[in-house]
VOPAGU-2260 file (C-alpha; in pm, 1 decimal, decimal comma):
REM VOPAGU-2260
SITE   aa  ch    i         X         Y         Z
SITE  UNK   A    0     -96,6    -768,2   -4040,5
SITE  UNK   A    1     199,1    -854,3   -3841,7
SITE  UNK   A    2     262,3   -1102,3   -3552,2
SITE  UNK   A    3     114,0   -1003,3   -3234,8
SITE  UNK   A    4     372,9    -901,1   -2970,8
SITE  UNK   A    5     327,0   -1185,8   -2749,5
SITE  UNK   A    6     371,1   -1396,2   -3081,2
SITE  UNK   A    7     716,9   -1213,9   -3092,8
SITE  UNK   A    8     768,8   -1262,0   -2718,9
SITE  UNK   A    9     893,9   -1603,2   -2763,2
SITE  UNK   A   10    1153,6   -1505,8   -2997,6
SITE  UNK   A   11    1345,3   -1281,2   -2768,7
SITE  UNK   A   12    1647,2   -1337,1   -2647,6
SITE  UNK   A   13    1796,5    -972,1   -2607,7
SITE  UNK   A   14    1677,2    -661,2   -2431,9
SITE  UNK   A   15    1785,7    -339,1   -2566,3
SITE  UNK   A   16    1699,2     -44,0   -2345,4
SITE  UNK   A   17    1746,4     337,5   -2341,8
SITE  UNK   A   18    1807,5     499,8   -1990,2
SITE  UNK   A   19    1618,5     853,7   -1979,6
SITE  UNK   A   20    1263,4     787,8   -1993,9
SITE  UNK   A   21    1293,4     417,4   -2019,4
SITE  UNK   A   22    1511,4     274,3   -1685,1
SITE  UNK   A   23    1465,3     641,9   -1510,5
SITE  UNK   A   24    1122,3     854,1   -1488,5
SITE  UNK   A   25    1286,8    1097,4   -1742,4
SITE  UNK   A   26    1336,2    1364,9   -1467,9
SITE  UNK   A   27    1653,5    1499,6   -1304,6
SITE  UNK   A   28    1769,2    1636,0    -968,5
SITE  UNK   A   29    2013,9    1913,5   -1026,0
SITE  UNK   A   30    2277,4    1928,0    -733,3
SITE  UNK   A   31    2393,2    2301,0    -637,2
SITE  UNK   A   32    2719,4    2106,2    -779,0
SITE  UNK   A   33    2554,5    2079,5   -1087,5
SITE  UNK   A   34    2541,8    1691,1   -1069,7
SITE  UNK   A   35    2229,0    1519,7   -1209,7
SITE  UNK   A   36    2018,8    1264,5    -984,2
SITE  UNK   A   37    1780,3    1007,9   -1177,2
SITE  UNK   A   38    1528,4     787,0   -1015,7
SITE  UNK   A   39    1544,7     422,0   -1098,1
SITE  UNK   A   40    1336,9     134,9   -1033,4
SITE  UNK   A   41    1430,8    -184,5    -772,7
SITE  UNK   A   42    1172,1    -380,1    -967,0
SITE  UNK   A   43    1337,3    -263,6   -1298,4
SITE  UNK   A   44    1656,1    -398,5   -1129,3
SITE  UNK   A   45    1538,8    -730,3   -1004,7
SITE  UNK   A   46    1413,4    -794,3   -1338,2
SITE  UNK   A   47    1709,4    -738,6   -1571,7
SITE  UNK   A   48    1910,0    -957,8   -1294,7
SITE  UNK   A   49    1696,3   -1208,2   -1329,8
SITE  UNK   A   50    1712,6   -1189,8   -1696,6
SITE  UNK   A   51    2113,6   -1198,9   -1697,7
SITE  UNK   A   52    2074,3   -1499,1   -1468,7
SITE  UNK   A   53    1826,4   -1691,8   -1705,6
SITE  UNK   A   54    2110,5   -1639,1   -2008,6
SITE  UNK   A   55    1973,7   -1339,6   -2187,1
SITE  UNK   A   56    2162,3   -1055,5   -2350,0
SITE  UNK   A   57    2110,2    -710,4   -2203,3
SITE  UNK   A   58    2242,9    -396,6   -2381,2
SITE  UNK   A   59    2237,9     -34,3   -2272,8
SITE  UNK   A   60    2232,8     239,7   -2525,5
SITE  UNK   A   61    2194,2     615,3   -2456,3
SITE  UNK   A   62    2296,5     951,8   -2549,4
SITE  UNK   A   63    2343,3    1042,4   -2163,2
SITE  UNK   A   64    2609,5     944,9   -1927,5
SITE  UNK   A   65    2610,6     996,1   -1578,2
SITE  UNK   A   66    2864,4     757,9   -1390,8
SITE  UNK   A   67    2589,0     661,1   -1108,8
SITE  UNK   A   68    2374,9     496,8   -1335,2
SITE  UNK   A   69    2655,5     304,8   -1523,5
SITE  UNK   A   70    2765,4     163,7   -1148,5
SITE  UNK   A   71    2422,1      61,0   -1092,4
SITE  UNK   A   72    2338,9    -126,8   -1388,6
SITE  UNK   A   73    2734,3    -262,8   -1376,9
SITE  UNK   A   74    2640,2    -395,2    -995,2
SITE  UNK   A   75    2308,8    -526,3   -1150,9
SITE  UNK   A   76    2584,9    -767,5   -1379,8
SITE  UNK   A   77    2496,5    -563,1   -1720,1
SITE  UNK   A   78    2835,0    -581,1   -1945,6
SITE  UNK   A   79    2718,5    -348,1   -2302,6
SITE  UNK   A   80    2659,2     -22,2   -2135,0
SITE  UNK   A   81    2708,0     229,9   -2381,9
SITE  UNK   A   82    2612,3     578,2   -2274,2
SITE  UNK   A   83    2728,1     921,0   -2449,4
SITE  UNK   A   84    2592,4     739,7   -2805,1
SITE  UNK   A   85    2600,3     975,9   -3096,5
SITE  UNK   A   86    2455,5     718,4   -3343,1
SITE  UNK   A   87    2243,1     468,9   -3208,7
SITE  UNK   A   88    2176,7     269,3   -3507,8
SITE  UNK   A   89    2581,2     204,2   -3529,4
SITE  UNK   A   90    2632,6     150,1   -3178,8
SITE  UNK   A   91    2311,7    -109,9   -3238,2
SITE  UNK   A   92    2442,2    -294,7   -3551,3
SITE  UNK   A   93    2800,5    -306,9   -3418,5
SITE  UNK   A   94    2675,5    -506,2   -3048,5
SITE  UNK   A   95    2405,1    -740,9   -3290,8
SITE  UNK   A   96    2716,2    -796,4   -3494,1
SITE  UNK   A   97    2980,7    -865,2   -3222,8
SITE  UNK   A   98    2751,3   -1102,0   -3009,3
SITE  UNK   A   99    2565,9   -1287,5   -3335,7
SITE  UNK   A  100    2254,7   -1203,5   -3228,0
SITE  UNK   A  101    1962,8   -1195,4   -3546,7
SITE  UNK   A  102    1812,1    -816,8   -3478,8
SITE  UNK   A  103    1455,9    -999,8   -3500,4
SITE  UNK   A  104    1506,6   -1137,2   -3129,8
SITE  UNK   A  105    1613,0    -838,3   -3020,8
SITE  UNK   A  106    1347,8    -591,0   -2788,1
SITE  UNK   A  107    1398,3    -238,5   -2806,5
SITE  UNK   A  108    1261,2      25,9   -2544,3
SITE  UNK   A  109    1259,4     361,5   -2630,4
SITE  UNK   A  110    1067,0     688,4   -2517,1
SITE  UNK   A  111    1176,6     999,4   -2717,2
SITE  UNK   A  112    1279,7    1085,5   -3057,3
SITE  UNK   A  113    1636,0     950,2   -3044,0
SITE  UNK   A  114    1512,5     628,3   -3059,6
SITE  UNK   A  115    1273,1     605,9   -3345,0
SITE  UNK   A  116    1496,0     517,2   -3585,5
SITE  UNK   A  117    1696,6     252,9   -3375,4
SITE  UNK   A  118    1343,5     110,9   -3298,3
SITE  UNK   A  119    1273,4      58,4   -3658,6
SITE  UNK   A  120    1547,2    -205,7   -3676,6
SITE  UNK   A  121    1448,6    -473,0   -3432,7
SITE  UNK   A  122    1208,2    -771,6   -3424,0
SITE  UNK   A  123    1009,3    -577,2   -3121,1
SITE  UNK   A  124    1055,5    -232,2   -3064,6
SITE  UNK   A  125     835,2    -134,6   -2710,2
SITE  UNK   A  126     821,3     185,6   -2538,4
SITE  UNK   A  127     683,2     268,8   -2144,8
SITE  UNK   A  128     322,5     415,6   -2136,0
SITE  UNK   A  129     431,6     804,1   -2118,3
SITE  UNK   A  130     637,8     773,4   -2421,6
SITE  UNK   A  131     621,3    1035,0   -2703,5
SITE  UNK   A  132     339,5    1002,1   -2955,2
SITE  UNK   A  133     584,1     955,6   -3225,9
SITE  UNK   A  134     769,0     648,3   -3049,7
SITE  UNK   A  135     380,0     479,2   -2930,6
SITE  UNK   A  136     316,6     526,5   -3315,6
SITE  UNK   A  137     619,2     277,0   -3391,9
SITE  UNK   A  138     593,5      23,0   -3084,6
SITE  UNK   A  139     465,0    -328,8   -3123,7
SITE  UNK   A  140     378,6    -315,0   -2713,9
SITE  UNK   A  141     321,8     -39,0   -2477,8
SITE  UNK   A  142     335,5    -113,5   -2156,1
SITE  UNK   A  143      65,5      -8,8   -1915,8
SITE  UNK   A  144     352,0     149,6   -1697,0
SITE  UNK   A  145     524,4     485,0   -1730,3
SITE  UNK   A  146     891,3     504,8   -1763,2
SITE  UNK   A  147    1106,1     448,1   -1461,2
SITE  UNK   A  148     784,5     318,5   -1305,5
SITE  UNK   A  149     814,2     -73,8   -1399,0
SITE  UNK   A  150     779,2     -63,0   -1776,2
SITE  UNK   A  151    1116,7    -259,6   -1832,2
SITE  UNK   A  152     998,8    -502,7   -1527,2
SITE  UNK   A  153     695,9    -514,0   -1752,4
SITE  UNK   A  154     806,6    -636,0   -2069,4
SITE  UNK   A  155    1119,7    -855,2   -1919,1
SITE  UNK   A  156     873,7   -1044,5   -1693,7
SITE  UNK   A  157     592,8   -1089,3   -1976,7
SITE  UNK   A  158     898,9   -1227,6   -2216,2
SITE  UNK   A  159    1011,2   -1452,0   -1954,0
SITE  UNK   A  160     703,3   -1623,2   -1807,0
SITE  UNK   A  161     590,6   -1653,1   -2211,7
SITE  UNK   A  162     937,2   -1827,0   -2222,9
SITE  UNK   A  163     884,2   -2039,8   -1942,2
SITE  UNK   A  164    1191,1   -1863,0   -1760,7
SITE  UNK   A  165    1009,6   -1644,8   -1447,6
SITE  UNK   A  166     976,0   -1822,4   -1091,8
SITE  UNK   A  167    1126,2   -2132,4   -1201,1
SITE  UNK   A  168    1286,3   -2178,6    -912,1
SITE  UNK   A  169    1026,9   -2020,8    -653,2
SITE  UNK   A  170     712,6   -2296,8    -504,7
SITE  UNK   A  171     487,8   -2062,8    -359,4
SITE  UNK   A  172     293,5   -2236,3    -114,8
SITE  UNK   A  173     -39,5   -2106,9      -5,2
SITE  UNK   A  174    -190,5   -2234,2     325,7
């Protein structure tokens, strides 16, 4: 029997994450211009910032590409977007490669098919709760939140506070 995840949690210093599915609720508006609208998450957002701030390595890899989405995570300070990916698993190894980073600290969330076998390669592959059977099969944590719906806040803000790195810098007072 492997580690458990939150074992692994204090490993990780990278988070890998699809887009469809994973950062958006996997649905699309389609424009009478034919443009395609995704939903994304401010809490999803707030967490990866926070993240980036606290020194850890965020990197974006999905077959889709829609320019909105790249400006948002860009604005959110994100620098390896990759979108339009043919090959995960390259795009993967080539960005572990390039920044050093041991693919056992890395967290992976995927939802669909694509990502199985780029899942299969990391130290903590995780997937929202309304993932594909095939990709829950595979994942070391499911979060208790859908896609799109807080399951990157989820596993960012349970690998932080395990870390010792979430509301550092907050004193809540209570009266």
């Amino acid at each position: 029997m492997g580690k458990h995840y939150k074992e692994i949690l204090n490993d990780i210093t990278t988070f890998i994450l699809d887009i469809d599915g994973v950062l958006t609720d996997g649905t699309v508006l389609v424009t009478t211009s034919g443009e395609l609208l995704r939903n994304m998450n401010i809490k999803d957002g707030y967490a990866l910032k926070t993240a980036i701030d606290k020194g850890y390595t965020i990197c974006i890899i999905s077959g889709g590409s829609n320019d909105g989405v790249r400006l948002r995570l860009e604005g959110l300070g994100i620098k390896e977007i990759h979108l339009g990916v043919k090959d995960k698993i390259q795009c993967l190894n080539t960005f572990l490669k390039q920044h050093s980073i041991n693919p056992e600290h890395a967290l992976y969330m995927g939802d669909d098919i694509p990502d199985y076998n780029v899942m299969q390669q990391v130290g903590l592959p995780a997937c929202p709760q309304d993932a594909v059977p095939e990709i829950k099969a595979i994942s070391k944590y499911i979060s208790h939140k859908n896609g799109g719906n807080g399951a990157v806040r989820d596993v960012i803000e349970q690998t932080l506070k395990v870390q010792g790195n979430w509301m550092q810098n907050f004193s809540a007072k209570y009266d």
